[in-house]
N, C-alpha and C positions, 0 to 999 in steps of 0.2 A: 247520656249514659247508654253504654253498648251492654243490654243483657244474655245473661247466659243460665243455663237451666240444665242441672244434670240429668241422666236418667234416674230412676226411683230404685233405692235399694230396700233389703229386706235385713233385719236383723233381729236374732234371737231371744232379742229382751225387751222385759218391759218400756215403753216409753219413759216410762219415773226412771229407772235406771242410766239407762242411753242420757235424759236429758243429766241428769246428777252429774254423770262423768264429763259431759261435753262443755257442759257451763261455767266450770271453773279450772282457768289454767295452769295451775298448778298440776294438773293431771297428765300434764301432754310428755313432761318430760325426759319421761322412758321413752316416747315411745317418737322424739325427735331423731332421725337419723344421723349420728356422729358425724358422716363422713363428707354429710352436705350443708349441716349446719352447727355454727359454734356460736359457744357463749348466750346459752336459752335462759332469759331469766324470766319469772312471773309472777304476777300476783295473781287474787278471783280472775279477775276483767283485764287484766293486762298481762301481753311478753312482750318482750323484744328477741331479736337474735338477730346474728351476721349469718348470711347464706352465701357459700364458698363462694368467690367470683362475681357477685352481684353488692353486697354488702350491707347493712343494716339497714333492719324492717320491724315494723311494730305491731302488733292489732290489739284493739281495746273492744270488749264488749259494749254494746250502748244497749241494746234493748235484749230484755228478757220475757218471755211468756212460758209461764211452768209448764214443765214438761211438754212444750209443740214449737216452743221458738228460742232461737238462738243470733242475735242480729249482732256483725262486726264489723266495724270498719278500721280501716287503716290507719296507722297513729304516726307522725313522725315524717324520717323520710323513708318513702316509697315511690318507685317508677311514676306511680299512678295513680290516684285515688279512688277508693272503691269500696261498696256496701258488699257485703256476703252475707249469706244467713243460712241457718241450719233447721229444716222442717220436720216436724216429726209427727208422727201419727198411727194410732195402734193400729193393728190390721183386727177387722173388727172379727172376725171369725173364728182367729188365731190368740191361746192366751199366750201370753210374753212374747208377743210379736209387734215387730215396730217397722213403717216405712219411714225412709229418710229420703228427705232432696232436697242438695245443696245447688242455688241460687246466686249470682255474684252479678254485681250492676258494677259497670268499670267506664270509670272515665279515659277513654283512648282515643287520642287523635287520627285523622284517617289512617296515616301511615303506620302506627303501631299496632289501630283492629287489623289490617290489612298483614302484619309480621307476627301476630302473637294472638290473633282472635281464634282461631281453628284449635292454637294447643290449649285455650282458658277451655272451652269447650270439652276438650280428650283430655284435659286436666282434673275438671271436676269429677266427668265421670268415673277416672281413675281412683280417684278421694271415696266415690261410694265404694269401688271397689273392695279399699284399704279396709274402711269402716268395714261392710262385712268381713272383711277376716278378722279384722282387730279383735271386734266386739263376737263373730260367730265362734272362734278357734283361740285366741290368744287369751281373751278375756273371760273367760267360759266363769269362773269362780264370782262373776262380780255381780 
């Protein structure tokens, strides 16, 4: 397994909060992007969807730890198999302040780390990005 490790994001809410929202995906589907993904269905611990051009993909939660973990792997068909996880941890100093850093262990054969390892990498840390805007600006009321 080829791992990868984002940079650490900073977000405005409590960890209890952050993890509420994150752990059940029912949550997600506002905020799926229409134009690159269709047909998002979910339950708590499970979606699916078709991503425009690549085609149906699954994730299922397996492990929970209240409010500091978030663990998913991939359900179905997928490129590739792969553990991802969502870490969370208050900033001790700060009240309603929470660090995230997402994690993904991917099963890649040379040739695919070699074509797609660099963007998992610029991908994750894009996703903290997302998170702090989502949850600093978009989400402000939750």
């Amino acid at each position: 397994m080829n791992k990868y490790t984002s940079k650490t994001g900073k977000i405005n809410k409590s960890n209890e909060k952050v993890y509420a929202f994150l752990s059940d995906f029912n949550n997600f589907k506002p905020l799926i992007p229409e134009d690159k993904v269709s047909g998002f269905t979910a339950t708590e611990d499970t979606c699916r969807f078709n991503i425009m051009g690549i085609g149906e993909a699954g994730l299922r939660i397996i492990e929970k730890e209240a409010i500091q973990l978030i663990k998913i792997s991939s359900d179905g068909k997928t490129p590739f198999t792969f553990l991802f996880w969502i870490q969370l941890k208050p900033i001790n100093d700060e009240i309603n302040s929470t660090a995230v850093r997402l994690t993904l262990e991917a099963d890649l054969n040379p040739m695919m780390k070699m074509m797609i390892g660099s963007h998992l990498q610029k991908g994750l840390d894009s996703m903290v990005g997302y998170m702090e805007t989502l949850f600093n600006e978009k989400l402000k009321d939750l």
